[in-house]
C-alpha positions in Angstrom: -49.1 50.0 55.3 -49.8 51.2 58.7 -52.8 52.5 59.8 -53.0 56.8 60.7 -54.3 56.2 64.6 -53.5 59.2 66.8 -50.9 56.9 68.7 -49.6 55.9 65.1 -49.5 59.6 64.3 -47.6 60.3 67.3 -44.9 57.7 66.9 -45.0 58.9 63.9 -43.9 62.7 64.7 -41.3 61.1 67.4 -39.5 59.1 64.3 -39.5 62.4 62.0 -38.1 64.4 64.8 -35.8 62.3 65.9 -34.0 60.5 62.5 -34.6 64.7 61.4 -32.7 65.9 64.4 -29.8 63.4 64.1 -29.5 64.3 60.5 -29.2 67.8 60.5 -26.4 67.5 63.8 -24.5 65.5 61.3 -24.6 67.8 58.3 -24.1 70.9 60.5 -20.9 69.4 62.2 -19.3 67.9 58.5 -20.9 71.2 56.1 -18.7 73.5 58.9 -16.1 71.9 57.3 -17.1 70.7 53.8 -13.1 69.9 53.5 -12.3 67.7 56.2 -15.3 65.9 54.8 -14.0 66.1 51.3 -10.2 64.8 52.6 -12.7 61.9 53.9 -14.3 60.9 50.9 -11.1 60.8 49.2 -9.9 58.8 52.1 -12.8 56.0 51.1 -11.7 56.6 47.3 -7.5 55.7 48.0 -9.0 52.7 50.2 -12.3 50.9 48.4 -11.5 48.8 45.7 -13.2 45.8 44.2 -11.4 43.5 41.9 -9.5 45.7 39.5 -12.2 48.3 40.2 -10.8 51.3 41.4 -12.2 55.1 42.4 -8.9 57.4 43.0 -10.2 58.5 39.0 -13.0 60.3 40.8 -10.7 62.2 43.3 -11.3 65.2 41.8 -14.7 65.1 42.4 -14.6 64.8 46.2 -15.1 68.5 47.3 -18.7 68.4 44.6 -19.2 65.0 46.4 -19.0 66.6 49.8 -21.1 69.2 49.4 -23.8 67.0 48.1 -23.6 64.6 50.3 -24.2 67.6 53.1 -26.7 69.4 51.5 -28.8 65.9 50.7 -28.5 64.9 54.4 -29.5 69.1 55.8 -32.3 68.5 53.0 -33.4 65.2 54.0 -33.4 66.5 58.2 -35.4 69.6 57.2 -38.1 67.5 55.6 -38.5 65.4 58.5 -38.9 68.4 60.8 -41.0 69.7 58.8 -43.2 67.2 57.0 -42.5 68.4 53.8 -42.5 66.8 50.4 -43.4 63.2 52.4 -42.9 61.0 49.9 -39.9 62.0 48.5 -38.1 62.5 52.0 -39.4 59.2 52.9 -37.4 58.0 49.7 -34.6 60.0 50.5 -34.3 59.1 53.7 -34.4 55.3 53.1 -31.9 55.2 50.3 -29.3 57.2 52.2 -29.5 55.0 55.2 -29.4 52.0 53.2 -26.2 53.3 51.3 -24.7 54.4 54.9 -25.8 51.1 56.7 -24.4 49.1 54.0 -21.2 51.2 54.0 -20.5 51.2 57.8 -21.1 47.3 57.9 -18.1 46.9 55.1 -15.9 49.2 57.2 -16.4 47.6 60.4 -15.8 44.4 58.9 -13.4 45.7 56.6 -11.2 48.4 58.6 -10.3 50.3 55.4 -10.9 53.4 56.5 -10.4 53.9 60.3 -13.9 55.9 60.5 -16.5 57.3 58.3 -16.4 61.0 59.6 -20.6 60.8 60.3 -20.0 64.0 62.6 -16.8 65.7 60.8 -14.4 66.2 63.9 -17.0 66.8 66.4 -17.3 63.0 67.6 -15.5 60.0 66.8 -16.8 56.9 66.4 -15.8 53.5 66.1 -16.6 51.7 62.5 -18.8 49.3 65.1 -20.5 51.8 66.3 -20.8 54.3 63.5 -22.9 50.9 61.9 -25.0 50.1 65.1 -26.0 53.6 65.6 -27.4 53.0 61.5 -28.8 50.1 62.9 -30.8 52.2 65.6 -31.8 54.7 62.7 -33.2 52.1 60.7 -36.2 51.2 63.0 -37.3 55.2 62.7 -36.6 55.1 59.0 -38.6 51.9 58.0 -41.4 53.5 60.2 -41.6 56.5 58.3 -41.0 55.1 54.9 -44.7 52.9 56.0 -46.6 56.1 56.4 -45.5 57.6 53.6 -49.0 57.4 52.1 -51.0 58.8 54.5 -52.9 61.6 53.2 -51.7 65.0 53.4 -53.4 68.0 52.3 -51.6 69.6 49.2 -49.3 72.1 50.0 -46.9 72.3 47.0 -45.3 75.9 47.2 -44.8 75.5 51.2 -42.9 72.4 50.7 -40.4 73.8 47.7 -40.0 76.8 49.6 -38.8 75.3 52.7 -37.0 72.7 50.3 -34.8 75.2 48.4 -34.7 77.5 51.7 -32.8 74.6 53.6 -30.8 73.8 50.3 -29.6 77.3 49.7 -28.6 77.4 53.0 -26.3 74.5 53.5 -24.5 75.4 49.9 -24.3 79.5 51.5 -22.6 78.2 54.8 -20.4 75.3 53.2 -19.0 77.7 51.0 -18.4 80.1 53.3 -16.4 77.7 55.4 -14.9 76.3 52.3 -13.4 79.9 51.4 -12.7 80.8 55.1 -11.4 78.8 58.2 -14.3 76.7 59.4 -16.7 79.1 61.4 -16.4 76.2 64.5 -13.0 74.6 64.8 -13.2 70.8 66.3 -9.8 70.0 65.7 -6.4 69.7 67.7 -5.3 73.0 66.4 -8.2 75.2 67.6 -7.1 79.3 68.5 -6.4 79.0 72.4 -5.3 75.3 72.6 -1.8 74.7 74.1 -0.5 72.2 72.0 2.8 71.1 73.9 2.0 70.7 78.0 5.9 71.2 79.5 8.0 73.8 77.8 11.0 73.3 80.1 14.1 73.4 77.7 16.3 70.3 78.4 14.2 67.3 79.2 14.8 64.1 78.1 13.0 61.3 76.4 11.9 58.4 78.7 11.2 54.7 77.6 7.9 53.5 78.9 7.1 49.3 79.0 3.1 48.1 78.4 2.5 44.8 80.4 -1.3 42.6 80.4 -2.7 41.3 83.3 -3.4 37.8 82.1 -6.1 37.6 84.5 -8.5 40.6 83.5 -6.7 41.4 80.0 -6.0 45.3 81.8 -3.0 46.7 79.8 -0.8 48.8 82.1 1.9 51.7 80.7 4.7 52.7 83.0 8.0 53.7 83.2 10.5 51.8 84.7 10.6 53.2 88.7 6.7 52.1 88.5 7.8 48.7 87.1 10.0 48.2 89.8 8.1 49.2 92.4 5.4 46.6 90.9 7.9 44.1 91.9 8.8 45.2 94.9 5.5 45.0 96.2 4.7 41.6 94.3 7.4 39.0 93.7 5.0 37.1 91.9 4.2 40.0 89.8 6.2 38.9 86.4 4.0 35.5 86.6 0.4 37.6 86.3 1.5 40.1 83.7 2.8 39.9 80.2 5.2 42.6 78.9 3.4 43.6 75.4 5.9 46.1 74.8 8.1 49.3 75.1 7.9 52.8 73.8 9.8 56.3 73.6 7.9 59.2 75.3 9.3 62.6 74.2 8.3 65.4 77.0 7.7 67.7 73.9 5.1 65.4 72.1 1.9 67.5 70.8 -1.1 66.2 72.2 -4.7 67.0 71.8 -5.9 69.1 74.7 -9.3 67.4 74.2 -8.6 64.3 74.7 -4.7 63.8 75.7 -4.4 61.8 72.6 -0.7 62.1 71.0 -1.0 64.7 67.2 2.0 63.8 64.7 3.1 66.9 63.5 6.7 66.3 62.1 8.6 69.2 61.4 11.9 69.1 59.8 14.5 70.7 57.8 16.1 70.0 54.6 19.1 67.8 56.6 16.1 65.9 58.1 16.6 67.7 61.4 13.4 67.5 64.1 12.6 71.2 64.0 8.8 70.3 65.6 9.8 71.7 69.0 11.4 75.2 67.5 8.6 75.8 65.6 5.6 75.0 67.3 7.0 75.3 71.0 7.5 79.3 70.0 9.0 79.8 73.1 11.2 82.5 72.3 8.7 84.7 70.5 5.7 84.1 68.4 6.3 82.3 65.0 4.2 82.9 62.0 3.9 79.7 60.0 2.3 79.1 56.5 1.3 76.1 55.4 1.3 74.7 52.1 0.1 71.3 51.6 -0.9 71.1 47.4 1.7 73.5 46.3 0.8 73.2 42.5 -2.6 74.2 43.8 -1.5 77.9 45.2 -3.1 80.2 43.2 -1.6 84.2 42.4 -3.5 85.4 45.4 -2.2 82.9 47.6 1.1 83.7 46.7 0.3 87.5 47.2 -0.4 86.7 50.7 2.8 85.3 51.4 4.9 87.7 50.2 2.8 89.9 52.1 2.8 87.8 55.2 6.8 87.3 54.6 6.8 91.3 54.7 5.0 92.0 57.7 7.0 89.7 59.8 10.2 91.3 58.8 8.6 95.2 59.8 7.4 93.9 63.1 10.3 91.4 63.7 8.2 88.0 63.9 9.9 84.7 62.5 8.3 83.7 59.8 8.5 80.0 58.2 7.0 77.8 55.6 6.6 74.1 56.3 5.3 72.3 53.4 4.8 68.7 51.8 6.6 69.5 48.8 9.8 67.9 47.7 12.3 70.1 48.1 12.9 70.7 44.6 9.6 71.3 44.1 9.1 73.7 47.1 12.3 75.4 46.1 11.2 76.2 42.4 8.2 77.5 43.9 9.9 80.0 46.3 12.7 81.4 43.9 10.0 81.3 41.2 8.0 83.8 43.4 10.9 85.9 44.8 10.6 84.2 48.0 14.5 82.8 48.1 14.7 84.3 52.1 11.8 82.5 53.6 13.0 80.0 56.2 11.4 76.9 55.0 10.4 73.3 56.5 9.1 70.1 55.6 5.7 68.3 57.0 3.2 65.5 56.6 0.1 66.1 54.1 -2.3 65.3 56.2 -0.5 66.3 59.7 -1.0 70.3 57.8 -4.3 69.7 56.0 -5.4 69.1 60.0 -3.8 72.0 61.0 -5.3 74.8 59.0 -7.6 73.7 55.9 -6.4 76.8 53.7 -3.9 76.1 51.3 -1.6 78.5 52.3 -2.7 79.1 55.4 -1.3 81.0 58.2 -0.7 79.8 62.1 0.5 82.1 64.5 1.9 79.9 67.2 3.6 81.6 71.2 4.7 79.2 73.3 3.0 76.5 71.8 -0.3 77.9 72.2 -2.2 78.6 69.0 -2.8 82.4 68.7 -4.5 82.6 65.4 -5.5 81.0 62.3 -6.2 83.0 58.9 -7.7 81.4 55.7 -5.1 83.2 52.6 -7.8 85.5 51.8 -8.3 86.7 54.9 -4.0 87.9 56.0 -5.2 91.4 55.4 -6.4 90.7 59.2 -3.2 89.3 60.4 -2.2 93.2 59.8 -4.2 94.2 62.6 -2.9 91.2 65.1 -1.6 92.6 68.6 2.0 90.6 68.6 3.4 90.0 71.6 7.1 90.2 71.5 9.3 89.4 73.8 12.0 92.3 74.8 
């Protein structure tokens, strides 16, 4: 137990504050998108096992499971801000970092899951330092859970209030991003983002070599004028590096304008043609896609809003295409079982759409390969009032 000094009290408020403030960044950046946190418990479900133990039985679960797991950390921030309900958000606290602590070690030693999705798409971390940074949490969290005892005058209906206030609020706004697009988009496919940099028709691909200094350990990518000029100016160039290995660089590859980082979205067509370019290159007018990636989980008013989608296109000449994960028998039931049998249709990756738009449909309006607009299914009424742009 530690004593209550004024410099204890003050270290005191500094630990609450910050473990508080840390925790509520995190639950605001995963409960604005209480799916992509779901897709990442279900993630841990596919991958953790133990012995003949397995959790893909609770996959159903994982949306409930997200939302709780949000809500418990907004709840658990709040109280630290605020001092409420000490004891119990001292427990809280100390169980959930425990849990996360232990799970980030087993990941980083592990690699099952590539990382644990503590700040949704916002940040990125390593599974190292995802578990370091519950390391660095720990110290605040021990601290706190030592002066959980210190008296505190009795202020029962202030701390429920504030309590349910904070938990009311994290299930209002998860909701609301769970039945719309996510009020903040931190992904690749965010409105404005160009998602192909050269839209020159023609170009080929180039092959690119990787070579290691085996000096320093630097790893070098270039195409094959650099590696020749390498020579050039070194003869004894070949001895000090080690070719690691060569790759294909397509001048149309999507890439993340955040970071440059390369985005798999294939695209193609029932003969297995690479339709990626045509579809999300736009270039010759905007293209409305609609994404479908649990098609035995589109309901009667997300088929409404295709039809309607399919409609609208037709009246104000836009292409208009579904790309889905379907097999095609499966996608082809569903679009002659729903008077659909016209719609241009395309084939994609689960996860490569469930990244794209997190409505399922959804609907991305793509002009030269700049993403114009994204609308949750219950929300095309708004499409309606879209200014297209098309080209004379």
């Amino acid at each position: 137990m530690i004593k209550e000094t004024k410099t204890n009290k003050v270290l005191d408020i500094i630990a609450r504050w910050f473990v508080g403030l840390v925790f509520l960044f995190s639950s605001f950046t995963k409960g604005v998108d209480p799916l992509g946190t779901a897709y990442k418990v279900e993630e841990y479900m596919s991958a953790w096992s133990f012995g003949g133990l397995s959790f893909e039985w609770a996959m159903p679960l994982a949306p409930f499971l997200s939302m709780a797991l949000i809500t418990a950390e907004f709840l658990v921030g709040v109280m630290m801000l605020t001092g409420s309900f000490r004891k119990l958000g001292a427990w809280l606290l100390l169980l959930m970092m425990v849990f996360f602590t232990g799970t980030t070690l087993f990941d980083a030693i592990t690699n099952k899951v590539s990382d644990c999705g503590c700040f949704g798409d916002f940040l990125k971390l390593t599974n190292w330092q995802t578990f370091w940074k519950n390391v660095v949490l720990d110290v605040p969290t021990v601290y706190i859970f030592l002066t959980r005892l210190w008296p505190r005058r009795k202020r029962f209906e202030r701390d429920l209030l504030i309590s349910l206030t904070a938990i009311a609020a994290m299930v209002i706004f998860g909701l609301y991003n769970i039945n719309n697009e996510p009020v903040l988009d931190f992904r690749p496919w965010k409105v404005g983002n160009q998602m192909i940099a050269n839209l020159e028709e023609g170009l080929e691909t180039t092959n690119q070599v990787t070579y290691k200094n085996l000096e320093t350990g630097e790893f070098k990518t270039m195409d094959s004028k650099e590696l020749m000029d390498c020579y050039s100016a070194d003869p004894d160039w070949g001895s000090k590096w080690e070719w690691i290995g060569t790759s294909t660089v397509s001048p149309y590859e999507i890439r993340n304008p955040k970071n440059d980082s390369i985005v798999s979205f294939p695209v193609n067509n029932a003969d297995n043609e690479d339709f990626t370019f045509d579809l999300i290159g736009a270039i010759n007018g905007p293209v409305l896609l609609c994404t479908i990636h649990h098609i035995n989980d589109v309901n009667e008013r997300g088929v409404k809003a295709i039809a309607e989608m399919k409609q609208l296109a037709m009246e104000r000449d836009i292409r208009f295409a579904v790309i889905s994960n379907a097999e095609q028998s499966d996608l082809l039931q569903f679009l002659y079982g729903n008077t659909l049998m016209d719609v241009e249709y395309y084939f994609g990756d689960e996860k490569a759409l469930e990244a794209m738009i997190r409505s399922n449909p959804g609907f991305v309006l793509m002009q030269n390969a700049t993403v114009k607009g994204k609308w949750h299914y219950k929300n095309a009424d708004k499409i309606k009032d879209y200014p297209f742009e098309v080209e004379e």
